[in-house]
C-alpha positions in Angstrom: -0.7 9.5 -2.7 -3.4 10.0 -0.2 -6.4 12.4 -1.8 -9.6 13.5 -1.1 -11.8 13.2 1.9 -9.7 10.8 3.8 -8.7 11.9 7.1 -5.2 13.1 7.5 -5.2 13.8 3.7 -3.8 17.1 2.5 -6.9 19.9 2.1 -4.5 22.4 0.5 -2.2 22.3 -2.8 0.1 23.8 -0.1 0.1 20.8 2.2 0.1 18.2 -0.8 3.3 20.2 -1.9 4.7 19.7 1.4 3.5 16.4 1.9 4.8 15.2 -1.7 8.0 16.4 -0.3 8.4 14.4 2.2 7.5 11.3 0.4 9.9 12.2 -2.4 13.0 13.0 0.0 11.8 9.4 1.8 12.4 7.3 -1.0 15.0 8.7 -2.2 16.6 7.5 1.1 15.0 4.2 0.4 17.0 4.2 -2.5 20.3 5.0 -1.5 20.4 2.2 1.4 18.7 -0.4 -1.0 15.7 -1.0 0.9 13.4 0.3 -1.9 11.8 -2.2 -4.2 8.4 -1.3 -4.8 5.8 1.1 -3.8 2.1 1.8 -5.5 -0.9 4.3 -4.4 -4.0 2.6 -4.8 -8.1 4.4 -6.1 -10.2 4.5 -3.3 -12.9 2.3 -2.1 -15.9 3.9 -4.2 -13.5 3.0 -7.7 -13.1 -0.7 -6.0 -15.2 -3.5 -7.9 -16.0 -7.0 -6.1 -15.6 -10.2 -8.3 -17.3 -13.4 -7.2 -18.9 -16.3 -8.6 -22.2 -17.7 -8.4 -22.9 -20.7 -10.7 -19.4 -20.7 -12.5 -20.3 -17.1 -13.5 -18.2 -14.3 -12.5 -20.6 -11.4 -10.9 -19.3 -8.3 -10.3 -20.6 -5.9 -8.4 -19.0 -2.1 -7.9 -17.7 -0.7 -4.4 -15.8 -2.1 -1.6 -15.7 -5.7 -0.9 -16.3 -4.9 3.1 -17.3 -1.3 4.6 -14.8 0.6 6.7 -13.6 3.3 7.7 -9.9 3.0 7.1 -8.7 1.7 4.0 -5.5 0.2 2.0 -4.5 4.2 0.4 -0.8 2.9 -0.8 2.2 0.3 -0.2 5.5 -0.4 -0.2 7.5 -3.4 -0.7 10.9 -3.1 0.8 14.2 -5.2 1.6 14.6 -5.5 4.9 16.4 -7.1 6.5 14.4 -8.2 9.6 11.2 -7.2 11.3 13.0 -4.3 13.4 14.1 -2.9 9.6 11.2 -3.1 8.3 9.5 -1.6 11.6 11.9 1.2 11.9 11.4 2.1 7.7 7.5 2.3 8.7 8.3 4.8 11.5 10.0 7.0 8.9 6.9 6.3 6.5 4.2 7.0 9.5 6.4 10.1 9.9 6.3 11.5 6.2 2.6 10.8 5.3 1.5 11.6 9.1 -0.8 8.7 8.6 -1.0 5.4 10.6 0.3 2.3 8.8 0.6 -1.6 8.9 3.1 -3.8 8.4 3.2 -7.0 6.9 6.1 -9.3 5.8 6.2 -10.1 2.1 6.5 -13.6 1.0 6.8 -14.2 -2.4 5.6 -17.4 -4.0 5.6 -17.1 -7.2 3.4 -19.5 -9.1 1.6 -22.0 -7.1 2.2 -25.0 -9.6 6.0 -24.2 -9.0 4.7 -25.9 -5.1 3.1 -28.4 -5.9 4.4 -32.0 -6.9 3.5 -33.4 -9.9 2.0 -30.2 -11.1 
């Protein structure tokens, strides 16, 4: 769900209502052809803490890893089954939310050690 001062987000609990729908009736259509696997909305930047390490230590520190002015607001991991799928779901996607989106094909590794000989 895309809140708050983000542009393109919904100002009013009108235009959420009407943008919720759209998701909603979107997924459900995901659903019925299958394509649906997965889909998550992610905090914003400001909730966002960095973890690196410095001496073996873990150091956090709070707020966005990089600043920007576009960031990651939700996903969704689908089945497709090829690029032009998976390109022609985001068009329906870019439609409902009326927000630009990237795609990226999912490939899922499981554990590392399961790769690596000996291991």
């Amino acid at each position: 769900m895309v809140e708050g001062d983000v542009p393109g987000a919904p100002g009013s609990p009108e235009e959420m209502q009407e943008f919720m729908g759209r998701i909603i009736a979107l997924e459900a259509e995901m659903d019925e052809s299958g394509t649906f696997l997965f889909g998550g909305a992610l905090h914003g930047p400001d909730a966002a803490t960095v973890v690196r390490t410095s001496d073996a230590d873990a150091v956090m520190t709070d707020g966005p890893f990089a600043e920007s002015k576009e960031h990651i607001a939700g996903f969704y991991i689908i089945n497709a089954e090829d690029l032009d799928a998976a390109l022609a779901w985001a068009g329906k996607v870019a439609e409902a939310t009326q927000l630009p989106l990237e795609v990226r094909p999912f490939r899922a590794t499981g554990r590392v050690a399961d790769h690596m000989p000996g291991a």
